[in-house]
C-alpha positions in Angstrom: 64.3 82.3 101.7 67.3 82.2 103.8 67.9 78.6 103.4 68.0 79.0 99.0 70.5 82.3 99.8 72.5 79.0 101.6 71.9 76.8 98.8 72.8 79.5 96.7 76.2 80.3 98.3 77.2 76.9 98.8 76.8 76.5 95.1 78.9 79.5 94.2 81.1 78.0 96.5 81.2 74.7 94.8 81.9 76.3 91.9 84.3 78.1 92.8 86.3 75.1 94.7 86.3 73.6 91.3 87.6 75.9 89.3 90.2 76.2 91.8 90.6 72.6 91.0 91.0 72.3 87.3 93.3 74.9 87.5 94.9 72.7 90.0 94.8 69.8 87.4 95.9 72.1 84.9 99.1 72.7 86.7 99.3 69.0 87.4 99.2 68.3 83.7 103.0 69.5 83.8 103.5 66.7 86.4 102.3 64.3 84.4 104.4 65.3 81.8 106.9 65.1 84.0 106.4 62.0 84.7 106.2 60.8 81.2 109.3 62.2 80.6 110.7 60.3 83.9 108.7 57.3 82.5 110.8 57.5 79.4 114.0 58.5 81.2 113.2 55.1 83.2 113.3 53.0 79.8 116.4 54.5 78.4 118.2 54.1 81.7 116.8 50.5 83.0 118.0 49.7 79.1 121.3 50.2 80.3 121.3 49.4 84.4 119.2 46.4 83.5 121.2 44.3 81.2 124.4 45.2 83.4 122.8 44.0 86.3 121.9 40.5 84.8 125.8 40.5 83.0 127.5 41.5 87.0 124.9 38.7 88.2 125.8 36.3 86.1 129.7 36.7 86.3 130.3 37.7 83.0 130.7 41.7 83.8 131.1 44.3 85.8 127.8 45.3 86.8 125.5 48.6 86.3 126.7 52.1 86.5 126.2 53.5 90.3 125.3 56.7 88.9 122.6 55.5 85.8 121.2 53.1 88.8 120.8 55.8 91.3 118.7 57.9 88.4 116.8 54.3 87.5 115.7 54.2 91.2 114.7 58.0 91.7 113.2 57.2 88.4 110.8 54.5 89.6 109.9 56.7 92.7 108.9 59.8 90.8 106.6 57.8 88.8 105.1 56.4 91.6 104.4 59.7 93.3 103.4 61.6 90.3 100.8 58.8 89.4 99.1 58.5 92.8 98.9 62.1 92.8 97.2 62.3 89.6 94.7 60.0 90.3 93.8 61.9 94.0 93.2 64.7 92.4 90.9 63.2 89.5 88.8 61.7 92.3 88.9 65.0 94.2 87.3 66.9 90.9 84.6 64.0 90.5 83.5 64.8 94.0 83.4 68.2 93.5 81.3 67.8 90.8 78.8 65.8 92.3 78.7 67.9 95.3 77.9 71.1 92.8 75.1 68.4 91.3 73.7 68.2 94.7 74.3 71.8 95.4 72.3 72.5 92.1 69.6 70.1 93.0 69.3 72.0 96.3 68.9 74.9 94.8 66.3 74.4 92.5 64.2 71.5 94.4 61.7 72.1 97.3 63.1 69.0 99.6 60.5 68.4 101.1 58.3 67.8 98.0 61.2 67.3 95.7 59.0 69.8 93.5 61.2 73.1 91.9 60.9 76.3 94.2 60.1 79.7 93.4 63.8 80.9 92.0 63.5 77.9 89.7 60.1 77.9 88.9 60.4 81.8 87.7 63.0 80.7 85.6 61.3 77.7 84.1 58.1 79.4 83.7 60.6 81.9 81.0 62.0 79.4 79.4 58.6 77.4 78.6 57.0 80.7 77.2 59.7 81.5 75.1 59.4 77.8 73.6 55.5 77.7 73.3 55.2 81.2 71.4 57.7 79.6 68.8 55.4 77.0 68.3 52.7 78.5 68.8 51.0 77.7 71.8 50.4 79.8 75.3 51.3 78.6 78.6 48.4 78.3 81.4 49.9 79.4 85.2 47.7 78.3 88.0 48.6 78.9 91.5 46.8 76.7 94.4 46.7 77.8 97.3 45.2 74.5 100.5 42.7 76.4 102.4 42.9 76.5 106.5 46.3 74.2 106.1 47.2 76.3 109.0 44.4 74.2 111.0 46.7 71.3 110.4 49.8 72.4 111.6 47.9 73.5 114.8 45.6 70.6 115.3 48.1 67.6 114.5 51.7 69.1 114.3 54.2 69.9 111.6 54.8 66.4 110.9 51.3 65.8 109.9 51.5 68.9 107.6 54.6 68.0 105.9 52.6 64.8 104.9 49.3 66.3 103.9 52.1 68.3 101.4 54.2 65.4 100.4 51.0 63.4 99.4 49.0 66.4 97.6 52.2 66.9 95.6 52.2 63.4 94.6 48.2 63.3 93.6 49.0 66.7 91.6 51.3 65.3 89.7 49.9 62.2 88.6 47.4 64.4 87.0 49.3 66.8 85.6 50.9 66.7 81.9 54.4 65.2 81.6 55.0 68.8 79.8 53.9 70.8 82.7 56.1 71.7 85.4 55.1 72.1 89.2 56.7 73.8 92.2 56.2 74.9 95.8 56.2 78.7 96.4 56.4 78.4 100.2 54.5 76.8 102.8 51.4 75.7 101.2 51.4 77.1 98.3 51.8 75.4 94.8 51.9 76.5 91.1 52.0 74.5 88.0 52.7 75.8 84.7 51.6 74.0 81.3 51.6 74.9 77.4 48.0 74.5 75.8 46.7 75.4 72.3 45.3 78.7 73.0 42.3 77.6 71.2 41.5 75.3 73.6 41.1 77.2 76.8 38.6 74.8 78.1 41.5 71.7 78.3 43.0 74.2 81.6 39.8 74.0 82.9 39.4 70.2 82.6 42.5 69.6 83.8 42.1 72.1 87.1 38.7 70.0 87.8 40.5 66.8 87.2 43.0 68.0 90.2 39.9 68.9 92.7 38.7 65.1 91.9 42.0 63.5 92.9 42.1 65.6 96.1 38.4 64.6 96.7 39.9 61.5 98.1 40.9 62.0 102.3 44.5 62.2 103.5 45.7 59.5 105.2 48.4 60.1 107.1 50.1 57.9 110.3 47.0 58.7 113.0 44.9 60.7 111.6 42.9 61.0 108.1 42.0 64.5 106.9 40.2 66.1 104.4 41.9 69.0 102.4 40.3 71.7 100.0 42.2 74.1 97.3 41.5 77.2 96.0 43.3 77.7 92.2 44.1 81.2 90.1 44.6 80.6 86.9 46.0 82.8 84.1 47.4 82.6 80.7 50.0 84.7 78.3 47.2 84.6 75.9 43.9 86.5 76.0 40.3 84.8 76.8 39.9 84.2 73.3 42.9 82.6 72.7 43.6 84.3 69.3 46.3 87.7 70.9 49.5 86.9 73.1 50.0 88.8 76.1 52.8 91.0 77.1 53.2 89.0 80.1 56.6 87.4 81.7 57.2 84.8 84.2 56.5 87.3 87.4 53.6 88.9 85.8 52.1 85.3 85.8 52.8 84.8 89.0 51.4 87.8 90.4 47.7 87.7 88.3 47.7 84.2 88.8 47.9 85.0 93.0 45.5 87.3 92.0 43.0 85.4 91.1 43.5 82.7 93.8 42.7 86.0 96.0 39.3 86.1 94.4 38.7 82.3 94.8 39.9 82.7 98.6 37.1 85.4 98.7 34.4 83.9 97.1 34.2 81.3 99.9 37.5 78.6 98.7 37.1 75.3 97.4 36.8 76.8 93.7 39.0 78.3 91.1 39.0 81.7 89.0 40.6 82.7 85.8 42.0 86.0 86.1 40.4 88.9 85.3 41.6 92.8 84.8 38.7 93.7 86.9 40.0 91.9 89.6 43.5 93.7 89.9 41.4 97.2 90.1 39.9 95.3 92.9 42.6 94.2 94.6 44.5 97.9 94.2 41.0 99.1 95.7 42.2 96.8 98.4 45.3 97.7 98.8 44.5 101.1 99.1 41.6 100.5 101.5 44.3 99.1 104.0 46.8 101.8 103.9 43.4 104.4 104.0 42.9 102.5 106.8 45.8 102.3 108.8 46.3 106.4 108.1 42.8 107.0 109.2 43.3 105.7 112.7 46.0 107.8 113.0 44.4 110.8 112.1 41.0 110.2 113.5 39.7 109.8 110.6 36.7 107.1 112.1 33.6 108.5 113.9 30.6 107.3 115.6 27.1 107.9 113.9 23.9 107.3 116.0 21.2 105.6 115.2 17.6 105.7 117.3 16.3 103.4 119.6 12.5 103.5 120.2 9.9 101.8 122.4 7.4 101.1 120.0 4.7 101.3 122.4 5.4 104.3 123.8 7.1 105.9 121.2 9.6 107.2 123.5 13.5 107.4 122.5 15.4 105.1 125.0 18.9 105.0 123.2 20.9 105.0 120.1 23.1 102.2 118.9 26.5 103.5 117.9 27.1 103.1 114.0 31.3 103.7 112.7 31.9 105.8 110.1 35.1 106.5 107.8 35.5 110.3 106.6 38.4 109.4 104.3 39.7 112.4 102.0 40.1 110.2 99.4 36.8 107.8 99.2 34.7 110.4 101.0 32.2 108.9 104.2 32.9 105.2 103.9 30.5 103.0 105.1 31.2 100.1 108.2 30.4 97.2 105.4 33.5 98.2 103.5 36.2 99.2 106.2 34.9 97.0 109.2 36.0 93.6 106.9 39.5 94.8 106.1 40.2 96.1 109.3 39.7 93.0 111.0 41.3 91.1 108.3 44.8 93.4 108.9 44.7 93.2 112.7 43.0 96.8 113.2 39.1 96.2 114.5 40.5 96.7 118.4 41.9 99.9 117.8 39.5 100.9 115.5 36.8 99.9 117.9 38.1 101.8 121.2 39.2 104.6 119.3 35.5 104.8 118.5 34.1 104.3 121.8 35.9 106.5 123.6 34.3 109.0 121.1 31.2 107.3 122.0 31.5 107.5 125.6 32.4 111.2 125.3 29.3 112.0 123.4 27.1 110.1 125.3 27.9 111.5 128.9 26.0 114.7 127.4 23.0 112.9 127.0 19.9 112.0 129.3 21.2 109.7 131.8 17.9 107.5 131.2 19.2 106.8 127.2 21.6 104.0 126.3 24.4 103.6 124.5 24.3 100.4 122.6 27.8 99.3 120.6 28.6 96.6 117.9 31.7 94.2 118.9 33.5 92.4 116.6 34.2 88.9 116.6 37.5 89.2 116.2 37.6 91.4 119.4 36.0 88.6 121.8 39.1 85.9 120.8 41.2 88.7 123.2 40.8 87.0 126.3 41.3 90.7 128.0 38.7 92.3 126.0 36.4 92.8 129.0 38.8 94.2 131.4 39.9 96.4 128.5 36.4 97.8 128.3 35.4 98.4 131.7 38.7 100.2 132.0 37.4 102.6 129.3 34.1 103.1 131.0 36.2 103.9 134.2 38.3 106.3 132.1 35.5 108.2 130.8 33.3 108.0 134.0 30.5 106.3 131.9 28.1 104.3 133.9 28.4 100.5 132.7 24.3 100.4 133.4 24.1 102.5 130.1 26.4 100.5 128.1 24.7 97.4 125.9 27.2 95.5 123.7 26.2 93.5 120.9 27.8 90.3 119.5 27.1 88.0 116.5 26.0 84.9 116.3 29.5 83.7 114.6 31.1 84.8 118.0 29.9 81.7 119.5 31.1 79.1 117.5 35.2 80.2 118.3 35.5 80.0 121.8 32.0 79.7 123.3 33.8 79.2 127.2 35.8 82.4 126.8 32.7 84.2 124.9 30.2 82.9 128.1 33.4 83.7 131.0 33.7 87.5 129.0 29.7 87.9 129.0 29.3 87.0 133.0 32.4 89.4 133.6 30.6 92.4 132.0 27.1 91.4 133.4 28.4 91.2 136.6 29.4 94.7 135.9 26.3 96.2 134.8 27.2 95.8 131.1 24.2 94.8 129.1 24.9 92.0 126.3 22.5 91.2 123.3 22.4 88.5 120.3 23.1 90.5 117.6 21.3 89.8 114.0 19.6 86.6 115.4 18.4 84.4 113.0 21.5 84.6 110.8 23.5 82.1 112.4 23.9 79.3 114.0 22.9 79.5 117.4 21.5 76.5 119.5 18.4 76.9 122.0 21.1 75.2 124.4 23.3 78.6 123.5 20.9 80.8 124.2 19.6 78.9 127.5 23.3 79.0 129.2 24.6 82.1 128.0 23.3 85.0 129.9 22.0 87.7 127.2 19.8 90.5 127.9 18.2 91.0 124.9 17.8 89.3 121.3 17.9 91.5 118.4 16.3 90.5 115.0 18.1 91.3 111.9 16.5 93.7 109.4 16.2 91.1 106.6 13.1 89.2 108.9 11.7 92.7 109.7 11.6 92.9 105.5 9.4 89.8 105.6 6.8 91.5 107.3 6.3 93.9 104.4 6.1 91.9 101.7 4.1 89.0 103.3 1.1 91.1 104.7 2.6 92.0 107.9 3.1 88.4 108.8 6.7 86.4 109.2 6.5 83.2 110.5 10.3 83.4 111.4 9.7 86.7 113.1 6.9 84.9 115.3 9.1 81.9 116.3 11.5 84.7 117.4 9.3 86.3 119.5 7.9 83.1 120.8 11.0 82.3 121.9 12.2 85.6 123.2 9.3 85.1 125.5 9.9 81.8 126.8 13.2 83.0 127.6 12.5 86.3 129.2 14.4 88.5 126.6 13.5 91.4 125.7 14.0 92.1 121.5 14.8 94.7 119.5 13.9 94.8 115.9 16.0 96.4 113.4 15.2 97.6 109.9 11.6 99.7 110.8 11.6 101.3 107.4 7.6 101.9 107.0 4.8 102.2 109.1 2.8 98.8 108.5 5.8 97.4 109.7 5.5 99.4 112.7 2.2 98.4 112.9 2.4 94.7 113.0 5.6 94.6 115.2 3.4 96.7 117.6 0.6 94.0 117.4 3.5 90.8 117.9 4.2 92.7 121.9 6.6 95.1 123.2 9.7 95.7 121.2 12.5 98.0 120.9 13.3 99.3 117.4 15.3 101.3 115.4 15.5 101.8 111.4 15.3 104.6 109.2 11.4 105.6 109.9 12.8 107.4 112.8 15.6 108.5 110.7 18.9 107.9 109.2 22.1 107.9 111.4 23.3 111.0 112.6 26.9 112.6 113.8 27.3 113.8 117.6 26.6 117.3 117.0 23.3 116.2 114.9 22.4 114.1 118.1 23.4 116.6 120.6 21.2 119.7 118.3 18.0 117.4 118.2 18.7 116.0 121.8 18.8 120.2 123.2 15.7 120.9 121.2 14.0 118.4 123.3 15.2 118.2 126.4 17.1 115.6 126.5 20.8 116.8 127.7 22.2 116.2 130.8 20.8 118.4 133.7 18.3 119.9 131.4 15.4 120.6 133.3 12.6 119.3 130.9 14.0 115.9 130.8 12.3 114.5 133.1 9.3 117.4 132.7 6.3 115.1 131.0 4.2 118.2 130.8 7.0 120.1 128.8 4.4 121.3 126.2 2.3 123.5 128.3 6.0 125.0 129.3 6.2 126.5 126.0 7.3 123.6 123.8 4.4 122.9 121.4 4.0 119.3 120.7 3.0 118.9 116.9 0.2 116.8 115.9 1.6 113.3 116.1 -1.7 112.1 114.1 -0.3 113.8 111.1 3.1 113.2 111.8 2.8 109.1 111.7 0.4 109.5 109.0 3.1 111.8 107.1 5.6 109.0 107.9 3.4 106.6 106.4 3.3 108.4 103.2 6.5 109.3 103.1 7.2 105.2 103.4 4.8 104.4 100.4 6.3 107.5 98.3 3.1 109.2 98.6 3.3 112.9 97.7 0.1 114.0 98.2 -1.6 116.3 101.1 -3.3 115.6 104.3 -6.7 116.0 102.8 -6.3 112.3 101.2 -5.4 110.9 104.8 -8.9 108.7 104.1 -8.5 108.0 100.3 -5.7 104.9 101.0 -8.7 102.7 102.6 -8.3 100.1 105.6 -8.8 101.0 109.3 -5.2 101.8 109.3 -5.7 105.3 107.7 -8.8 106.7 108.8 -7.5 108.4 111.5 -10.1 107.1 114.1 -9.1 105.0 117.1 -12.2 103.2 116.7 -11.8 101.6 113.4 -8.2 99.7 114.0 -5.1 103.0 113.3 -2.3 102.4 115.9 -1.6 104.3 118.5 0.6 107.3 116.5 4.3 106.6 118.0 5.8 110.3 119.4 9.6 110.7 119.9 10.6 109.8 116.7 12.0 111.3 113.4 10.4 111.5 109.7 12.4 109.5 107.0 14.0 113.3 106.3 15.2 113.6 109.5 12.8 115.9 111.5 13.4 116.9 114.9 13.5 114.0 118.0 10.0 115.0 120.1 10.3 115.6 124.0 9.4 112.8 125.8 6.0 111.6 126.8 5.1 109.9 130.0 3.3 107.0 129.2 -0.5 106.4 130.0 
């Protein structure tokens, strides 16, 4: 931008010098006719001095006047000078004027690409609509945007990106119309504009797909050959139908037009998107998510939820994985799958994520020291290569015992930096800090991965754990999971328990740790803290460690009817305990001896009941 300002100036400049000029020339005009006059001065005098001259030469007079000779002379020299002058300063105006060319050319030309920038493309992108509605057509606006041309630039230098520009301008402009008009925004950004019969809609369409086939081809550029996608917004100053103009100028263009290059961007690149009014709400959602965001932090605004973690065999509560949560005055409690993506996107997720665990760590020292405190990291976070001192100093702030702590990364962590992910992992293990695969299954992780990098546990994401429902209680994936936790001595953890027949047939697969909403929904710090008193579970209580707690005065309710009440609750069952044998299979009965599970104590009903004391295990 500061370079066009340049441009700019020097043109004003240039402009400026020239009028300066012509006025110049102007004023020289007088000289001329000066000269004119001394040319005709000459005539009449050398008509005099001339023929004396020749006469005094020849012997037969006296010679020329001094006086008309002396003027003759003067004469000569005045034309000489005025002429010479004139001509300097006709040559000094034509250089001027090609220096304002130039200037001009500056101005309005990308030089790299030679296509027109954004002052001129605005500008062009005016004139064009005002000419097309006369005739009536509408003019299409498309923005492309090269995806990860950053990548480039880092990977092969600037010169190799000033290439991959140079040549994807040339390809787009053999394709384009020679009516259409093409320019570079910045960096690698592009947008062309072209008129089209607004009946025709489709024509933009072809010709967008026609531009995605040129740049099919690779980039070949001095030492290296690359392959470059786009992603395109496109918009017109004519409805979808083609039949109602738009109140729409040259900016307004521009803007839907990025617009909908946003949505292509989002919807995984490579692909363009017409623009859509929908899509402006969404991006004002955006927009207002980020400065919600950024507010929030400062206000404390984000809090940590809790969600259980049981021993299925047992029953017993062993932890609770810490869940965020946004109470935002404007879009009420805000779920992680909403903020989490935009905070990361706008450089927020680190603070976000220790302002959270130091809430965590707070909370959780008033816990049983024999439950765990398990926290999602962000992929973002593990590309700080300080991230693990960073945490440890947290748990040194808040006198939090690392031995409690479990952190758990994706499986799109270790595809970044896997050395820095594997040095950060050793440094918290060596610590005390437990590590697990997060969501495994969903990614991309190698058995080689898993063998070398030290985790502690494999968790299996909820949308296997589904699988066991609807096939029977069987899920080949979840029994290669399992398998190969096994062979590689990790324990797992299985999210998503929603019913009881999953529950059942994760119980038969081995021993697992799980959490889902069976056992209840996530709950704030003082929820936690009120359920964890009730049964014993604070620090320094007494009864936490008390496995006969319920002939101490806590009665234990009947955990028969409690998992069978669960179970109903699961299959929307309304009806009372006295059709606990009505649902058929062993599962129901009641009776050890025809096939029920073992009922599961310690946990919650799907409406949040209270968190039982804990049971020693038989």
């Amino acid at each position: 931008m500061t370079a066009t300002h340049g441009t700019i100036q020097t043109l004003h400049k240039g402009t400026a010098e020239e009028r300066a000029g012509e006025g110049q020339a102007q004023r020289d005009i007088v000289a001329l006719g000066i000269t004119t006059a001394a040319i005709l001065l000459f005539v009449a005098t050398g008509g005099v001095v001339v023929p004396d001259t020749l006469m005094a030469l020849m012997g037969t007079g006296s010679g020329a006047d001094p006086l008309l000779t002396t003027a003759l002379l003067l004469n000569i020299a005045l034309i000489i000078f005025a002429w010479r002058r004139y001509r300097e300063l006709i040559r000094e105006i034509e250089e001027r004027r090609r220096a304002e060319a130039q200037a001009r050319e500056l101005a309005e030309r990308d030089p790299l690409t030679g296509c027109l920038n954004r002052r001129s493309m605005a500008e062009v992108t005016e004139a064009l609509r005002i000419r097309t509605a006369e005739r009536g057509q509408a003019i299409a606006y498309a923005m492309i945007d090269l995806d990860n041309f950053k990548q480039v630039n880092d990977m092969h230098g600037h010169h190799a990106g000033d290439q991959v520009l140079c040549q994807f301008a040339d390809r787009v402009r053999e394709v384009l119309p020679k009516s259409a008009r093409l320019a570079r925004l910045g960096g690698d950004e592009f947008a062309f504009v072209t008129p089209f019969d607004p009946a025709r809609r489709e024509r933009i369409d072809d010709l967008v797909i026609r531009l995605y086939e040129g740049l099919a081809l690779p980039f070949q550029l001095d030492s290296v050959t690359l392959e470059i996608t786009m992603s395109v917004g496109v918009t017109s100053d004519h409805c979808p139908d083609g039949l109602e103009p738009l109140s729409a100028s040259g900016d307004t263009l521009l803007h839907r037009a990025d617009i909908a290059m946003y949505q292509a961007k989002k919807q995984g690149k490579n692909r363009f998107f017409w623009f859509e009014p929908s899509m402006e709400n969404e991006l004002r959602f955006r927009n207002e998510l980020e400065t919600g965001i950024r507010h929030g932090i400062t206000r404390g605004e984000f809090v940590p939820f809790y969600e259980q973690q049981i021993d299925l065999d047992t029953g017993e509560l062993v932890g609770f994985e810490m869940l965020a949560r946004w109470r935002s005055p404007q879009f009420g409690l805000v779920s992680p799958e909403i903020f989490i993506p935009v905070a990361e996107e706008i450089g927020l997720i680190a603070e976000l994520s220790e302002q959270l665990m130091r809430q965590a760590f707070a909370d959780a020292r008033g816990w049983d020291e024999a439950l765990t405190l398990s926290i999602n990291i962000s992929p973002v976070q593990l590309r700080d290569p300080w991230f693990a001192q960073k945490l440890l100093k947290l748990l040194v702030e808040h006198s939090f015992p690392a031995q409690r702590l479990e952190i758990e990364i994706t499986e799109s962590c270790l595809h970044e930096n896997i050395g820095l992910v594997r040095s950060m992992i050793t440094s918290l293990r060596n610590q005390g800090v437990k590590v697990s695969l997060d969501d495994f299954g969903t990614g991309y992780s190698s058995l080689e991965q898993l063998r070398s990098l030290p985790f502690d546990r494999l968790k299996i994401d909820r949308s296997f754990i589904k699988d066991l429902t609807e096939n029977g209680g069987k899920s080949r994936i979840v029994d290669a999971i399992v398998s190969l936790g096994r062979g590689l001595e990790m324990p797992i953890t299985a999210e998503g328990i929603e019913h009881e027949d999953i529950l059942t047939a994760l119980r038969k697969m081995g021993e697992f740790k799980g959490q889902g909403y069976l056992y209840g929904r996530p709950e704030t710090a003082e929820q936690v803290h009120e359920r964890l008193s009730i049964a014993g579970r604070l620090a320094g209580s007494a009864m936490a460690d008390a496995p006969n707690a319920g002939a101490e005065g806590i009665e234990l309710p009947d955990l028969g009817a409690l998992a069978r009440s669960v179970a109903r609750a699961a299959r929307g069952d309304n009806a009372g305990d006295n059709r606990g044998g009505e649902m058929g299979g062993p599962g129901e009965s009641g009776d050890p001896d025809h096939g029920e599970a073992a009922p599961h104590p310690g946990g919650t009903a799907l409406d949040g009941g209270p968190i039982l004391p804990r049971r020693a295990r038989h």
